[in-house]
MDAnalysis code that builds the backbone (N, CA, C; Angstrom):
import MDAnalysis as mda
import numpy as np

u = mda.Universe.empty(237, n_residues=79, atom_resindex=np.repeat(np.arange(79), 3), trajectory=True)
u.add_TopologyAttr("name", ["N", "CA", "C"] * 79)
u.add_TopologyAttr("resid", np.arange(1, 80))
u.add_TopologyAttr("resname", ["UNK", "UNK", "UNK", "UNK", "UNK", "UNK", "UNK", "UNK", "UNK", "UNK", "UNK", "UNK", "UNK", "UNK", "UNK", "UNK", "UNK", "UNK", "UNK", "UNK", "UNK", "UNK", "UNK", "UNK", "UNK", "UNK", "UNK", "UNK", "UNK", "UNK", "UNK", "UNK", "UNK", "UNK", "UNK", "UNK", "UNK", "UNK", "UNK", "UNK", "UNK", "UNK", "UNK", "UNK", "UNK", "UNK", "UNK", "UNK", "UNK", "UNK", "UNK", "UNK", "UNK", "UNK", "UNK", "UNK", "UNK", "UNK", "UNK", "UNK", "UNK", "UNK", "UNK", "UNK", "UNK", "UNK", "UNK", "UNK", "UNK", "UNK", "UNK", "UNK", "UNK", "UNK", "UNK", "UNK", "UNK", "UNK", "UNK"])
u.atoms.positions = np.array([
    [20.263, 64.711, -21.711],
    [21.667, 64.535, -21.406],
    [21.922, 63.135, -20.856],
    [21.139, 62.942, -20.249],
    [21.245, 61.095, -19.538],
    [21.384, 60.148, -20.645],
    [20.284, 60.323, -21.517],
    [20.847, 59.337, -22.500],
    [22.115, 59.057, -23.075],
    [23.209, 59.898, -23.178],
    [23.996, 59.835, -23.423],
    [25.143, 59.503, -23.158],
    [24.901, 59.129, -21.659],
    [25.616, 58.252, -21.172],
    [26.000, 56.581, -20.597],
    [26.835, 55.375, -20.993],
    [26.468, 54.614, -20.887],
    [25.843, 53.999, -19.884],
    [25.508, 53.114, -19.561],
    [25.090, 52.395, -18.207],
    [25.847, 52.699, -16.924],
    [27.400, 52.826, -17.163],
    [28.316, 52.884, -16.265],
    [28.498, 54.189, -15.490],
    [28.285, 54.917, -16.859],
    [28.685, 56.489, -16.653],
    [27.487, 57.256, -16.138],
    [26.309, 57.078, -15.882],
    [25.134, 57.449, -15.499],
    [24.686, 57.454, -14.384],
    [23.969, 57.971, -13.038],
    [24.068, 58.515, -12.055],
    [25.024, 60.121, -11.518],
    [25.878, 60.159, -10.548],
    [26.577, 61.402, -10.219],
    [27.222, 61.869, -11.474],
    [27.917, 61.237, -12.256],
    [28.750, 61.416, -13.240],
    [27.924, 62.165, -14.718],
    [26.827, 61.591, -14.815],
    [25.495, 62.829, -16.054],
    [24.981, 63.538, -14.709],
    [25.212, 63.742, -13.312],
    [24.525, 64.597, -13.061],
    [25.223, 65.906, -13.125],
    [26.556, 65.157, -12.670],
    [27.619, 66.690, -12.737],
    [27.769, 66.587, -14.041],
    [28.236, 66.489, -14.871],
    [27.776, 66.583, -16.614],
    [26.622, 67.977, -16.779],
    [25.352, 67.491, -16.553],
    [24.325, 68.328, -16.696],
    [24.585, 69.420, -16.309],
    [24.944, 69.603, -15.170],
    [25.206, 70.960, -14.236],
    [26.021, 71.719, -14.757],
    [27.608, 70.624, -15.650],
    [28.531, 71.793, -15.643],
    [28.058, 72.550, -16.869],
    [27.415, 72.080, -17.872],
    [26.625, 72.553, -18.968],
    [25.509, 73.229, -18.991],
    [24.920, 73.078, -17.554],
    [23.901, 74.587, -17.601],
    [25.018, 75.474, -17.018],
    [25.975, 75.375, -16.129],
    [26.772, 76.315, -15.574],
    [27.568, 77.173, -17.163],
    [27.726, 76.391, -17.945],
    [28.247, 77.283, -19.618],
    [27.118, 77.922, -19.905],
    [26.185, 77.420, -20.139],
    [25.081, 78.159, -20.776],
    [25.134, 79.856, -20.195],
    [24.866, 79.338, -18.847],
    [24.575, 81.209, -17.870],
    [26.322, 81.367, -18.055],
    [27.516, 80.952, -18.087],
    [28.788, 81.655, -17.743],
    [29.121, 81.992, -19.076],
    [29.605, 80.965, -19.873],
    [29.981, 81.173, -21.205],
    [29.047, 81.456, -22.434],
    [27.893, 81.516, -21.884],
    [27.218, 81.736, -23.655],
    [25.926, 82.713, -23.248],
    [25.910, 83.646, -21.692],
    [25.338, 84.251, -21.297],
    [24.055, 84.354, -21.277],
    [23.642, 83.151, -21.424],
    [21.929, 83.014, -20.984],
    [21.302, 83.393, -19.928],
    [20.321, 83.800, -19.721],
    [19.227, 84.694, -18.468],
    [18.810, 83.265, -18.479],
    [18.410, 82.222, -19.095],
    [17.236, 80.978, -18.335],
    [17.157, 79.843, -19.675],
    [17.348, 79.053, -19.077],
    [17.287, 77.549, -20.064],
    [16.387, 76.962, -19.734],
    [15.156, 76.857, -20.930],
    [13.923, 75.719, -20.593],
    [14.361, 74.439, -21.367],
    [13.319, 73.702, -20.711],
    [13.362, 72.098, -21.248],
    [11.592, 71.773, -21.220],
    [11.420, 70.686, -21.885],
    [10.173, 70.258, -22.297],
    [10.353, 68.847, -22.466],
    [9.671, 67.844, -21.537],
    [9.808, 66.841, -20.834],
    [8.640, 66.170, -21.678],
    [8.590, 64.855, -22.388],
    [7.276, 64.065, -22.463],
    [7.032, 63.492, -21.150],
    [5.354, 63.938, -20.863],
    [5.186, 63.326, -19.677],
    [5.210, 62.113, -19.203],
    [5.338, 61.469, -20.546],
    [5.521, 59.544, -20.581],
    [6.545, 59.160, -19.535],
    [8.118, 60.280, -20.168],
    [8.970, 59.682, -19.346],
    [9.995, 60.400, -18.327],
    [8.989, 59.617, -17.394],
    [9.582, 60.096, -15.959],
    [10.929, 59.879, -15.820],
    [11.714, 58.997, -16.084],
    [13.167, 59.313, -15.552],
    [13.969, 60.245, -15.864],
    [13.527, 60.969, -17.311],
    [14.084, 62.378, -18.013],
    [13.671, 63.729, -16.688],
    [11.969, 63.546, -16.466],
    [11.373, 64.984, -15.926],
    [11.688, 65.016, -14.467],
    [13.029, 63.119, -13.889],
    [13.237, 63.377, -12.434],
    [15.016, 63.623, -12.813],
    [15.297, 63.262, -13.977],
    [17.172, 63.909, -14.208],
    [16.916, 65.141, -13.880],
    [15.662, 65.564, -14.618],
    [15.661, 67.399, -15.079],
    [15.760, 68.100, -13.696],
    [14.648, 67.297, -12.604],
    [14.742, 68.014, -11.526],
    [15.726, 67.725, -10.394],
    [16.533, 66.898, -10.653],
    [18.110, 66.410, -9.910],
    [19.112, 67.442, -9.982],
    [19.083, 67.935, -11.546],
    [19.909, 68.712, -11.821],
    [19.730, 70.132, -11.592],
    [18.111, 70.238, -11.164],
    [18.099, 71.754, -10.936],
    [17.418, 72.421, -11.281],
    [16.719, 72.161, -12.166],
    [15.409, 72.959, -13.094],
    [14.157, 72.899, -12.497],
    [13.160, 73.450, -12.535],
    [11.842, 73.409, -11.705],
    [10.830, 73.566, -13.002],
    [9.776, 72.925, -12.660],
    [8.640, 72.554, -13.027],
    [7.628, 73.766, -13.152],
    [7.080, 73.935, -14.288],
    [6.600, 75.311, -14.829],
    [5.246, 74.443, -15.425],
    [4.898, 73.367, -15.265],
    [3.463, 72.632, -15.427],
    [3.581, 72.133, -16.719],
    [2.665, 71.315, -17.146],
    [2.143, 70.336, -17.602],
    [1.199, 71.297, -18.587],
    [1.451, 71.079, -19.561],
    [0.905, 71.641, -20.931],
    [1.215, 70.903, -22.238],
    [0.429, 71.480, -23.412],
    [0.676, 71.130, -24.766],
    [2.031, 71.677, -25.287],
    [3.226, 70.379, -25.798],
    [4.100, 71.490, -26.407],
    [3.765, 72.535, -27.254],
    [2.528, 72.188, -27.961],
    [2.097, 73.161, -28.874],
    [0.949, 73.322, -29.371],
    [0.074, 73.964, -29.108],
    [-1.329, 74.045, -29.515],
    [-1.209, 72.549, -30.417],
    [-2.535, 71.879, -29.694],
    [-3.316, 70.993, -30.238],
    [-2.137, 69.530, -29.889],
    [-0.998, 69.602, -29.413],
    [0.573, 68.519, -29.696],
    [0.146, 68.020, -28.084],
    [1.106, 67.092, -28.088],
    [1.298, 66.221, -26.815],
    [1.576, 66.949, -25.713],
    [1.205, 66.595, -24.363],
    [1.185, 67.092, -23.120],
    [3.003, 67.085, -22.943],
    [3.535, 67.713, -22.380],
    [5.007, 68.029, -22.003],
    [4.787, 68.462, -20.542],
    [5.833, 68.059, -19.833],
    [6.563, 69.158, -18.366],
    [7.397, 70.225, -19.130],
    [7.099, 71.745, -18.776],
    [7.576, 72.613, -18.859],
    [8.928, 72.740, -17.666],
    [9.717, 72.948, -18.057],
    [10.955, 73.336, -17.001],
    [11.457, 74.498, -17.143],
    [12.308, 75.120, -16.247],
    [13.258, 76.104, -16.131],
    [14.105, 76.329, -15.377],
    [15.349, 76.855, -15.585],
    [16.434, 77.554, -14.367],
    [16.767, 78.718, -14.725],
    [16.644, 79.694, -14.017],
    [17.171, 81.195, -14.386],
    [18.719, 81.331, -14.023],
    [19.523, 82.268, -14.026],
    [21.008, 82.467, -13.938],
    [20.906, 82.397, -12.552],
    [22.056, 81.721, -11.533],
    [21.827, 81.832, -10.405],
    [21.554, 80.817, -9.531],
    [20.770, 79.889, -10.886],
    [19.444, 78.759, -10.011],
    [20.094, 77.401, -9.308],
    [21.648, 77.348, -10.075],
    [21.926, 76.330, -9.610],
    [23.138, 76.097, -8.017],
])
């Protein structure tokens, strides 16, 4: 989600962004828990992820035999 905002618009402004869009996910589109999968390369994504609220579920292969990822999650509630 950070990327997507310009230089200007980035800090509080993608953070409440992020939030109000996990807040749809659990309100409007009734999700129990939204993961994310972080390359561990880049840290400024796996410290947005945890600004906004999601917690760290470890450091694994996205996929048998694939690149190391941060596992994330927020359950309904979390934020």
């Amino acid at each position: 989600a950070n990327m997507c905002f310009t230089h200007e618009g980035r800090g509080r402004e993608a953070i409440h962004a992020a939030r109000a869009g996990l807040r749809y996910c659990f309100e409007g589109l009734g999700a129990a828990v939204v993961f994310g999968r972080i390359p561990i390369e880049d840290r400024a994504a796996r410290l947005f992820t945890r600004m906004i609220g999601l917690r760290s579920d470890g450091i694994r292969p996205r996929e048998a035999g694939g690149p190391l990822v941060e596992w994330f999650e927020i359950r309904e509630g979390g934020l």
